[in-house]
C-alpha positions in Angstrom: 0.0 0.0 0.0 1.8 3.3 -1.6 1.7 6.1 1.5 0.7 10.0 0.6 4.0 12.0 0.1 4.1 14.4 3.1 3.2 18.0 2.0 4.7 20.6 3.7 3.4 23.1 2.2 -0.1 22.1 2.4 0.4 21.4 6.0 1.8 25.2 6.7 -1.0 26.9 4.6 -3.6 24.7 6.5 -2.0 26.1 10.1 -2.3 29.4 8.3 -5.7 29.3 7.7 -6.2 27.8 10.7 -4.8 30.7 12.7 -6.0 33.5 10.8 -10.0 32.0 11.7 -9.2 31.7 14.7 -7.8 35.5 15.2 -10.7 36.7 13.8 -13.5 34.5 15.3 -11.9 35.0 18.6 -13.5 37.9 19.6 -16.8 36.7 19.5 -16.1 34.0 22.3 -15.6 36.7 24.2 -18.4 38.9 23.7 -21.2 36.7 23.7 -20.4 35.5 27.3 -19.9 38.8 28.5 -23.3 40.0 26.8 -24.9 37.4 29.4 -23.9 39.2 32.4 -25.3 41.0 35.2 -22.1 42.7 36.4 -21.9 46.7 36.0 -18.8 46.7 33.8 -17.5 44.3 31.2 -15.7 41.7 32.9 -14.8 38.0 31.6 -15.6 35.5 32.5 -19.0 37.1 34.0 -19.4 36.4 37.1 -22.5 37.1 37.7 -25.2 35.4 34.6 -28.3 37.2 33.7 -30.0 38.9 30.7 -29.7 42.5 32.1 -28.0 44.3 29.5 -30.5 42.9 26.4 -33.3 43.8 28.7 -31.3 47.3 28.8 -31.0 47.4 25.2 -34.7 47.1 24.1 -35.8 49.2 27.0 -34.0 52.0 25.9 -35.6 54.2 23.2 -32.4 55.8 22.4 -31.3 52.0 21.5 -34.1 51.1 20.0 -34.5 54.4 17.8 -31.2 53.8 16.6 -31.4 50.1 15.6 -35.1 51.6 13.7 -33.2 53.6 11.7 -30.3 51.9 10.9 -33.1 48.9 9.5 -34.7 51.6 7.4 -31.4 53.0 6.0 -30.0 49.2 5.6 -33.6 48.4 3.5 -33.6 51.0 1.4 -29.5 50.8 0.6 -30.3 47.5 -0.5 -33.0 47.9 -2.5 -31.5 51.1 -4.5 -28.2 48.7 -5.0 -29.9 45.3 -5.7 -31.8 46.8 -8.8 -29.2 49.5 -9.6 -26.6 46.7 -9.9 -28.8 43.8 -11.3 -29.4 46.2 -14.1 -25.7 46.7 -14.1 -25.1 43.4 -14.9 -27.4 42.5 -17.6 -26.1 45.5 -19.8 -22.3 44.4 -18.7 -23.3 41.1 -19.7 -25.3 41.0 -22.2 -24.5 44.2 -24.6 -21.2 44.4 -27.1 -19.3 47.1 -24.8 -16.1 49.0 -25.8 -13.8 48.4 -22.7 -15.8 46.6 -20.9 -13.5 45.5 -18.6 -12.1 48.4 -17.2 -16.0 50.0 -16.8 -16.4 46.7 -14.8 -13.4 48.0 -12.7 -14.6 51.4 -12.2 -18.0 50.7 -11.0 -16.4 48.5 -8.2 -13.9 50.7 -7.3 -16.0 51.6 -4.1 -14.5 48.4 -2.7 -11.1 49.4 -2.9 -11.4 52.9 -2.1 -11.1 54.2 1.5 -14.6 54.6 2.7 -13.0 58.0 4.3 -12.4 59.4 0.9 -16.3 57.9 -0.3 -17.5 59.5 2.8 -15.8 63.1 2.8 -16.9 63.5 -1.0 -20.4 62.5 -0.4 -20.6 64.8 2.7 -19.2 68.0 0.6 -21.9 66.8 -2.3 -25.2 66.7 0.5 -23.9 69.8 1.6 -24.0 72.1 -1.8 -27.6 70.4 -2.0 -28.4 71.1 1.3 -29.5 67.3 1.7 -27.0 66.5 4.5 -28.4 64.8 8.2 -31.1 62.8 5.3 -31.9 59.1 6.5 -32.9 58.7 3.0 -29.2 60.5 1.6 -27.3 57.8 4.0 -29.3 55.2 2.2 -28.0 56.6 -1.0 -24.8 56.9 0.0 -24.5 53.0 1.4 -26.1 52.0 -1.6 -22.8 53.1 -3.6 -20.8 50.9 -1.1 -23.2 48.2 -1.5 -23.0 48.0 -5.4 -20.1 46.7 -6.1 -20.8 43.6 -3.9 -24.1 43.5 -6.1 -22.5 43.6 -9.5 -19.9 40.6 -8.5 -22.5 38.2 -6.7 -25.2 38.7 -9.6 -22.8 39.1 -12.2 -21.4 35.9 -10.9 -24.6 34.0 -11.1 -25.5 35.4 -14.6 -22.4 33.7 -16.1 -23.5 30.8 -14.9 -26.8 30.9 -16.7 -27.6 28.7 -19.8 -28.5 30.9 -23.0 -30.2 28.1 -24.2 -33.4 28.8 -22.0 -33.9 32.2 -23.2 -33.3 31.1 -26.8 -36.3 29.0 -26.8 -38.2 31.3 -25.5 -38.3 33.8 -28.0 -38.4 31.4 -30.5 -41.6 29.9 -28.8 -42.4 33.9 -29.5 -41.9 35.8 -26.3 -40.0 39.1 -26.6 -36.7 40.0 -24.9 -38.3 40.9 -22.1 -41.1 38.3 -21.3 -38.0 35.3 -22.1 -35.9 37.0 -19.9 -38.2 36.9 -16.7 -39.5 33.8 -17.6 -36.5 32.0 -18.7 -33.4 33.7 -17.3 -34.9 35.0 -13.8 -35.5 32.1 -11.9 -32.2 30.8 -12.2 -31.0 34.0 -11.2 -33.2 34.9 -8.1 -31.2 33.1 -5.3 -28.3 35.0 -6.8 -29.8 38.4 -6.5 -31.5 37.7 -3.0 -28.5 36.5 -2.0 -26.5 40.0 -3.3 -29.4 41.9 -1.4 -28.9 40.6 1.8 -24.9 40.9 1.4 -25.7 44.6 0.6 -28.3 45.1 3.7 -25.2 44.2 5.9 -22.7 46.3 4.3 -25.1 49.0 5.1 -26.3 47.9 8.6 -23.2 47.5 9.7 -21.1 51.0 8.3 -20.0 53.5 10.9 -18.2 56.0 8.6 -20.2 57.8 6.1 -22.8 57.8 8.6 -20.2 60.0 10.5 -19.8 62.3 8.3 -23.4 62.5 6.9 -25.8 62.1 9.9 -25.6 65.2 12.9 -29.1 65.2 14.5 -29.6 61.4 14.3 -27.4 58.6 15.1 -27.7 54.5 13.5 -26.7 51.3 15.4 -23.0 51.8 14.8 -22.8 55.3 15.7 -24.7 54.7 19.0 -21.9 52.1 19.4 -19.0 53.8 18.8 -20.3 57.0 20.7 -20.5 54.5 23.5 -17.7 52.9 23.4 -16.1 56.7 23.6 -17.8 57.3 26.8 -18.9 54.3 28.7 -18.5 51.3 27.4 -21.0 49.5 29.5 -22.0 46.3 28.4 -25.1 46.9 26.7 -22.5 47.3 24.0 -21.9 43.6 24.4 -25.2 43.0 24.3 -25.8 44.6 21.2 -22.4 43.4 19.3 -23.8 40.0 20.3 -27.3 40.6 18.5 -25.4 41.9 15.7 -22.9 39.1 15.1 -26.3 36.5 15.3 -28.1 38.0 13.0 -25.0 38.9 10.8 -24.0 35.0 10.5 -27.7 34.0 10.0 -28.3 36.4 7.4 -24.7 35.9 5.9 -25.0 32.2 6.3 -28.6 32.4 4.3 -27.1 34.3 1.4 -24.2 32.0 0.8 -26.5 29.0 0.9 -28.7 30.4 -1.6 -25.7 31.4 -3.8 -24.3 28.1 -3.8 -27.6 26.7 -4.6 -27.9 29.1 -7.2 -24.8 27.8 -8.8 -25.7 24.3 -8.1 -29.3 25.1 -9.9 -27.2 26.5 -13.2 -24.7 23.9 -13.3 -27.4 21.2 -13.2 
């Protein structure tokens, strides 16, 4: 019976992997214990186990008011960027465009580009309007972060579709649009939805441009940070612990519908 040559290097990016996961998962076995504490200030291990600080959290309108409009921001980002960038990608993918690589680059570039920069241009923009402190000019604003993620996740799943589909279709006599959404949609629904929550996150969860564009109101992530300025009492940990839930839920959802999404095309 031949034995497996021993790979090194294998074995070292494995422990590599390994630790980097770690690292960053690591926080969050500390949090979520310290979320489930009755003592005054953050301490772990708690000492003391109760539900006091999430009882704090939604009893406290400031809290609350905060996590509300974070939700509407984060709902309307990702509508404006789900159908901004699904449209994206069908005339990227499906029209004869000069360059159409580097126009793929540029309308991605948000991801690369220090959200400071992003933030400080769209701030000076609001403010010649006069459209600055705006729920709905956040929204726009996270929807510019949030299309990029759009464009590759759909654009992703709509090279994975089968032409084939939408061919019969209009030669069964349905028009370009009809075939489309009968034929091509479908296939490339869990693909979208799964782009939409992706961008609902990326918007949730951003503490810059809110910074810069939001004065008289504050989102989930500025009522964090302001806290963790001043007091750092462990409602924070109660929050953070809410957030990375529902973050790994709602993350975890998207990725299962992408990869079923691919699965679907490839069958």
């Amino acid at each position: 019976m031949n034995k497996k040559p021993f790979n090194l290097s294998k074995l070292i990016l494995t422990g590599y992997f390994v630790v980097i996961i770690f690292y960053l998962t690591f926080p969050i076995f500390i949090i979520i214990p310290i979320s489930f504490s009755n003592n005054p200030f953050l301490r772990f291990p708690p000492s003391n186990l109760g539900v006091l600080w999430y009882e704090t959290y939604l009893g406290d309108s400031g809290w609350v008011e905060s996590t509300l409009l974070s939700l509407k921001v984060a709902l309307l980002a990702c509508s404006v960027s789900t159908v901004i960038g699904t449209m994206a990608v069908l005339v990227l993918e499906r029209q004869a465009l000069r360059h159409k690589s580097l126009l793929t680059y540029f309308i991605t570039s948000p991801i690369i580009v220090p959200h400071i920069f992003i933030s400080l241009g769209m701030f000076i923009f609001a403010i010649r309007l006069g459209i600055d402190d705006n729920a709905i000019t956040l929204a726009f604003a996270h929807a510019t972060i949030a299309f990029p993620f759009v464009v590759l996740i759909v654009g992703a799943s709509h090279r994975q579709l089968d032409p084939t589909f939408e061919r019969a279709a209009r030669v069964l006599g349905a028009g370009p649009v009809r075939a489309f959404f009968s034929a091509a949609f479908p296939s490339l629904l869990p693909g979208i939805v799964a782009a939409a929550v992706f961008s609902f996150f990326v918007s949730f969860d951003e503490l810059i441009i809110a910074e810069f564009m939001m004065s008289g109101q504050q989102t989930l992530p500025m009522r964090i940070w302001a806290d963790l300025k001043l007091e750092m009492r462990p409602t924070i940990a109660a929050v953070s612990s809410i957030l990375i839930v529902v973050s790994i839920v709602g993350m975890g959802a998207a990725e299962l519908l992408r990869r079923r999404s691919i699965k679907t095309l490839n069958d």
